[in-house]
N, C-alpha and C positions, 0 to 999 in steps of 0.2 A: 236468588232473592227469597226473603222469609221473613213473615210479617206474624205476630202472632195474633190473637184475635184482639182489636182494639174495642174501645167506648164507641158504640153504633153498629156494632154485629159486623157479618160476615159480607154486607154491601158494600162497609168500609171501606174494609180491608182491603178489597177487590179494587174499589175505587184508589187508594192510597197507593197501591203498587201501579198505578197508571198517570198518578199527580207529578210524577219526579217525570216523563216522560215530558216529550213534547207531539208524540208521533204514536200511530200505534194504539192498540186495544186489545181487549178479552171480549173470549167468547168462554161461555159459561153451561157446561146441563147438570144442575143440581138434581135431577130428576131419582137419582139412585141412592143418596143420602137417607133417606128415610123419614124426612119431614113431608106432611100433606099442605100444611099449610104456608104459603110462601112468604107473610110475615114474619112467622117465628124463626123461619128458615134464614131471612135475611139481618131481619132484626136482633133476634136472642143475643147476648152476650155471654154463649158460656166459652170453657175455654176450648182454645184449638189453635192450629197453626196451618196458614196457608206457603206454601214451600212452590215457587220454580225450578223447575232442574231441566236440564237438557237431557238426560240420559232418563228417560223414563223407566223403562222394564228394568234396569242397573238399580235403583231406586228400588222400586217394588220390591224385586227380592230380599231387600238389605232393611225396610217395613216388616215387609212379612216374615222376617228369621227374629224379630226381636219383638211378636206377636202386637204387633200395632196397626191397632184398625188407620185406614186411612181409603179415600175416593179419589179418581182422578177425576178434575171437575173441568178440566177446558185448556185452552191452549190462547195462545196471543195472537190477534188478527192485525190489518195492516190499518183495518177502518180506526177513527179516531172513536169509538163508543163501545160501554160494556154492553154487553148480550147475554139476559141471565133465561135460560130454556128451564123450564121447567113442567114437567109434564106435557100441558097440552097448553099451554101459555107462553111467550115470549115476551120478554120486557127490556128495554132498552133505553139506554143511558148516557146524555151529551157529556164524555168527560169531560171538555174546557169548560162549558156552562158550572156543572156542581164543583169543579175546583174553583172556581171562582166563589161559590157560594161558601166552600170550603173555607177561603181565605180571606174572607169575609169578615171573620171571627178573631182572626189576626189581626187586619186590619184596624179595626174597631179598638182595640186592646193599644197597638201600635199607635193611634192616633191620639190619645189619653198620653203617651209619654215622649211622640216626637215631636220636634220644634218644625214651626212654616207646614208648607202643603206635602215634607218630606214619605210623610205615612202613605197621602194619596199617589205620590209617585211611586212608590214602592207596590203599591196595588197596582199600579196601572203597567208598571215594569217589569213584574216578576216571572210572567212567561218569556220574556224577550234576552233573557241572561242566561241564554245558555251557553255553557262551554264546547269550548271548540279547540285544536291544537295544530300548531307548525312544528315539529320539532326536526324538520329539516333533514340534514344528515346522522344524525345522533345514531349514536349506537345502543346506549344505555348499558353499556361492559364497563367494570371495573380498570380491564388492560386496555381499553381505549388513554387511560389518560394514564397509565401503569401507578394505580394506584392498588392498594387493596387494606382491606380491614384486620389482615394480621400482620399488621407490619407493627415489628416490633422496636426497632433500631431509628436512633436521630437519624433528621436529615440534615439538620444546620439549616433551617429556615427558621428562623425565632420570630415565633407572634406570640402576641397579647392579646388577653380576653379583658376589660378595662371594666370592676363590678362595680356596684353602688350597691348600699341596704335598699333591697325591694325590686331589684328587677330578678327574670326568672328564666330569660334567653341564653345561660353564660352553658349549660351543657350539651345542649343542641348545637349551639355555635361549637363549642372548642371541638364536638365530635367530627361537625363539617372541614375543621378547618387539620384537624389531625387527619383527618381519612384523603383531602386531599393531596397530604405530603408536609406537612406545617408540624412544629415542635411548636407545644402552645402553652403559654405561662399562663398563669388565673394571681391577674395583678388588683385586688379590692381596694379605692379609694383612699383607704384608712394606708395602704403602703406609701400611697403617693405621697400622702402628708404628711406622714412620719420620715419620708426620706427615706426610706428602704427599698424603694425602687424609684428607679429616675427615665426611665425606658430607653438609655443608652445601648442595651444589647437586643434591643430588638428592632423588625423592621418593621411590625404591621402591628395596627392594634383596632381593637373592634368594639365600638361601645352597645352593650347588647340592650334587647327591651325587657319591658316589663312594667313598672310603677315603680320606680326608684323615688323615695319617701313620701311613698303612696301617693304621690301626684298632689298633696296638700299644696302645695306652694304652686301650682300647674305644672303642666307636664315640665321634667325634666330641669324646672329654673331651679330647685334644690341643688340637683347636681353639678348645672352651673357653677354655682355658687362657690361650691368645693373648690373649683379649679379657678375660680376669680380672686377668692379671697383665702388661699392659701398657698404661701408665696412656694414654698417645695414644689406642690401638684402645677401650681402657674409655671415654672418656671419649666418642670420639665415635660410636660404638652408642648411651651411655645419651643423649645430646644427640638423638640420632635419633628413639628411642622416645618422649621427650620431645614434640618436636613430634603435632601434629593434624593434618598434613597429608603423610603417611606410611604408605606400606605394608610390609610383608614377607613374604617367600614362602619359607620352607625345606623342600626336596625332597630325601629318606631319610635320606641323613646330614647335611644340612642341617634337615633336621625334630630327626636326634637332637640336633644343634647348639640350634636355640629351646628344645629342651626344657630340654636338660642348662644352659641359661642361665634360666630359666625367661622367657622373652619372650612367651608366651599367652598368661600368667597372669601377671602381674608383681606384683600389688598383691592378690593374693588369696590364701586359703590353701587353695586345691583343690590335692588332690597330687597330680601326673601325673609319671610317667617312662618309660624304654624301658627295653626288657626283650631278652633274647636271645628269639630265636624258641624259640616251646616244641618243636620239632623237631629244637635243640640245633646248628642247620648252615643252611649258607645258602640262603635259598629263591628262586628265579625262575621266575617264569610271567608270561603271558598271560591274564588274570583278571576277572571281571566285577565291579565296584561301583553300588552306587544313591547320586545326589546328594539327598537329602533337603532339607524343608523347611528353609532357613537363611538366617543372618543376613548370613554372607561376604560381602565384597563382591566377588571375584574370581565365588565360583559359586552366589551367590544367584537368580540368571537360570535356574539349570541344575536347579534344582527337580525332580523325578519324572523327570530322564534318569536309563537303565543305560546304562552305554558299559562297553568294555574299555582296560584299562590294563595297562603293565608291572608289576612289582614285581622287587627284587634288593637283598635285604638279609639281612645274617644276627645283626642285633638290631636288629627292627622290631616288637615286641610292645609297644603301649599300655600302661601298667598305669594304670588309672584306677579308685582304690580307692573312692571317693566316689558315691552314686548318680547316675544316668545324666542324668539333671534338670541334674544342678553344670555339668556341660562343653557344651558346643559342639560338637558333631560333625555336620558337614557332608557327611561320605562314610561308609559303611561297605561291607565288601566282601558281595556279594550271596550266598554263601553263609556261614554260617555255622561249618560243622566245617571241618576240616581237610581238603584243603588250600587248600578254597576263601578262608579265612580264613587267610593261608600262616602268621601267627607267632604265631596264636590270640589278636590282641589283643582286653582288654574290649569288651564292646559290637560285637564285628567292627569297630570304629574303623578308619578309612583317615586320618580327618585329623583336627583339631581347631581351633578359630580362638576367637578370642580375641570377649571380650564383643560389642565395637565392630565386630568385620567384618573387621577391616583384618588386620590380622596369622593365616596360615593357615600352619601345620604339619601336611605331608602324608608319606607313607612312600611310595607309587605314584609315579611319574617321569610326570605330565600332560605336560611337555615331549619325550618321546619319543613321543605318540601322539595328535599334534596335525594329524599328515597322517597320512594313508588310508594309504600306502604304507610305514610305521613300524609298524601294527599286524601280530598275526599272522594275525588273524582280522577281518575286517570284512566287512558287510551285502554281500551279492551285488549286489544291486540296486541299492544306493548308487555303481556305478562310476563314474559323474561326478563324483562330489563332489571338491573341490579342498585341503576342509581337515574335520576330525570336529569335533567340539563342544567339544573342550577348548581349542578358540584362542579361544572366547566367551570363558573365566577371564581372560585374555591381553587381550581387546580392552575385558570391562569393567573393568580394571585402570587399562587406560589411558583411559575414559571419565571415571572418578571421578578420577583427579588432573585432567585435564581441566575439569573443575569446580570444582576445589581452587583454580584460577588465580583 
C-alpha cells in the first residue's frame, strides 16, 4: 500500500490507508522524525510518501542504496483505532467515527445531485458492502479450460461482436471471447443495413455496452431503432433468433438493446424493461453478485460462485412487475439496498436469460473482469491465477456451439 501525502498532512494519510478497511489499525511513534511539534507533525502538507511493505529491512536496504531519507513509523495493529506516540504523549483515534466524518463531505456533495433518500442510504450503507468471494473449485489456469493467449490458428467457432456509433465494450468483449476459443467477427450496424452481413455464418453474437448515440434518445432506443426500422438488419436479427443453434449476449446497453427489442422473451407475455436507476444518475462501482441456480448456458457451470464485477450505467434498473417464479434470473447483486444493488433493480436482478439458456441479458460488464488485473479488488491469495471465473461464461459458450456442430 502507498499513499502519497494528501490535503490534511500526514494524519490523513494515516487515516486513509485505514478507511478502505473494515478491521484493523495503526500504531504509529513519530517520535524520530524530527518534528517537536505534533501539529506541524500531523498537519503540515509538505510532500512525502507513506509506503506498507512486508519485507522491511529488504526495503531499507533498497532506501538506503538510492540515498533516500526515509523513518519507519509503526506497524498495523488488530484494534480498530490509530495510535499516534509521540515523544511522551499518545493520541488516539476512532477510525469508524472520523470516516464517517470523512464521508461526510461526500455525502453532502452526493445529496445536491442524487434523486429520493438514495445519498442517505449510501451514507448509511457504505461500511456494510464489503466484498467477499466463493469461487469454489476454480483453478484460475489458462489449461484448466485449454485455452491460452497465443493461440494463433481458427477454431471454427464464429462469433460476432454486434457495434453501434458510441458504444465502447466491442474490444474487451471480442479479447474475452477469442481467448476463450471463439473466432470473432466486428460486425458495426451500418453492415447490417447495407446487407453486407446478414449473420448467416455465425453462431453467437454479442451486443456490447457503452452509450450507443449517446443515449440521446435513452438508453439503447436509438439502436433499436436500427433494427426496427431497417428492413436488412430486421430481417436478419429475426432470421438469427429464428435458428436453434444460437446464442446471445447483451452487456448494459446491450442488455438495455435485448430488452428494449424484447429478445428474452420473444413469445411470452412476461413484462420486463429498464428503468433509470432509482438514484436518478449514473452509478459505477466495483460490486459483489451471487451466480445462482440456473438454467444459462453461458453460467450455468457458475452455480453458488460470488465474484466481483463492474457495473456503469445510468438506466440499469430491472422492472420485472410479474412474480419472481416468471423470469430467469441467473445473477443478482449480493446485497440488496442501495448501493450495493446500484439501480435498485427488482429482485436485486443483475441479468436475466431466456427460458432455453441460450439468450443472456446482463447490466454488470463480465468482459471487464475476466483477468485478475481488471478487477478492483481480488482475493489476496489468488495471486497466481491467470484468469477469474467469468472466462468459464466465455469458454462454456464456446463448448456448446461446439456441440451444435
Amino acid at each position: 500500500m502507498r499513499y502519497e501525502n494528501p490535503s490534511g498532512g500526514l494524519i490523513t494519510t494515516l487515516l486513509e490507508m485505514t478507511f478502505s478497511n473494515t478491521q484493523g489499525g495503526i500504531q504509529a511513534d513519530l517520535s524520530g522524525i524530527g518534528e517537536n511539534d505534533p501539529v506541524k507533525l500531523l498537519f503540515s502538507e509538505n510532500p512525502g510518501i507513506v509506503i506498507q511493505v512486508k519485507d522491511v529491512e529488504r526495503v531499507k536496504v533498497i532506501l538506503g542504496n538510492m540515498d533516500i531519507t526515509y523513518h519507519v513509523i509503526g506497524f498495523p495493529v488488530s484494534e480498530r483505532k490509530l495510535t499516534i506516540l509521540h515523544e511522551t504523549n499518545t493520541y488516539n483515534f476512532d477510525i469508524d467515527k472520523l470516516r464517517d466524518t470523512w464521508f461526510t463531505t461526500s455525502y453532502l456533495l452526493d445529496k445536491k445531485q442524487t434523486g429520493g433518500d438514495a445519498a442517505l442510504k449510501r451514507f448509511n450503507n457504505y461500511k456494510k458492502n464489503e466484498l467477499s468471494y466463493n469461487f469454489k473449485e476454480f483453478t484460475g489456469r489458462f489449461e484448466t479450460y485449454g485455452i491460452s493467449p497465443d493461440r494463433r490458428k481458427e477454431t471454427g467457432v464464429k462469433t460476432a461482436i454486434i457495434r453501434e456509433k458510441g458504444v465502447n465494450g466491442d474490444r474487451e468483449m471480442a479479447y474475452a471471447m477469442y481467448l476463450a476459443g471463439m473466432d470473432v467477427k466486428d460486425i458495426h450496424m451500418t453492415d447490417l443495413v447495407s446487407g453486407r452481413e446478414n449473420l448467416e455464418d455465425v453462431n453467437m453474437i454479442v451486443f456490447v455496452g457503452g452509450f450507443s448515440n449517446s443515449d440521446v434518445l435513452g438508453s439503447a432506443k436509438g439502436w433499436a431503432g436500427a433494427f426496427r426500422y431497417n428492413e436488412k438488419a430486421k430481417t436478419a436479427l429475426e432470421n438469427f433468433y429464428k435458428r436453434d443453434d444460437t446464442l446471445s449476449l447483451g452487456i448494459c446497453n446491450g442488455c438495455q438493446l435485448m430488452v428494449e427489442l424484447n429478445l428474452v422473451y420473444p413469445n411470452s407475455e412476461k413484462s420486463n424493461k429498464m428503468l433509470i436507476n432509482e438514484s436518478g444518475k449514473f452509478e459505477s462501482a466495483f460490486l459483489n453478485v451471487d451466480i445462482l441456480k440456473n438454467n444459462s448456458v453461458m453460467l450455468g457451470s457458475l452455480e453458488g460462485y460470488r465474484l466481483g464485477i463492474w457495473v456503469a450505467h445510468g438506466e440499469g434498473k430491472f422492472s420485472l412487475p410479474e412474480d419472481e417464479k416468471s423470469y430467469n434470473i441467473p445473477v443478482k447483486f449480493t446485497k440488496q439496498e442501495y448501493p450495493g444493488n446500484p439501480n435498485g433493480s427488482d429482485y436485486a436482478a443483475a441479468a436475466i436469460c431466456s427460458d432455453d439458456g441460450r439468450h443472456l441479458a446482463m447490466m454488470p460488464h463480465l468482459e471487464r473482469a475476466f483477468l485478475p488485473w481488471q478487477c478492483a479488488n481480488y482475493p489476496s491469495e489468488r495471486k497466481d491465477d491467470q484468469v477469474t471465473p467469468w472466462i468459464e461464461a466465455f469458454v462454456n459458450a464456446r463448448r456448446w456451439m461446439e456441440g451444435m456442430k
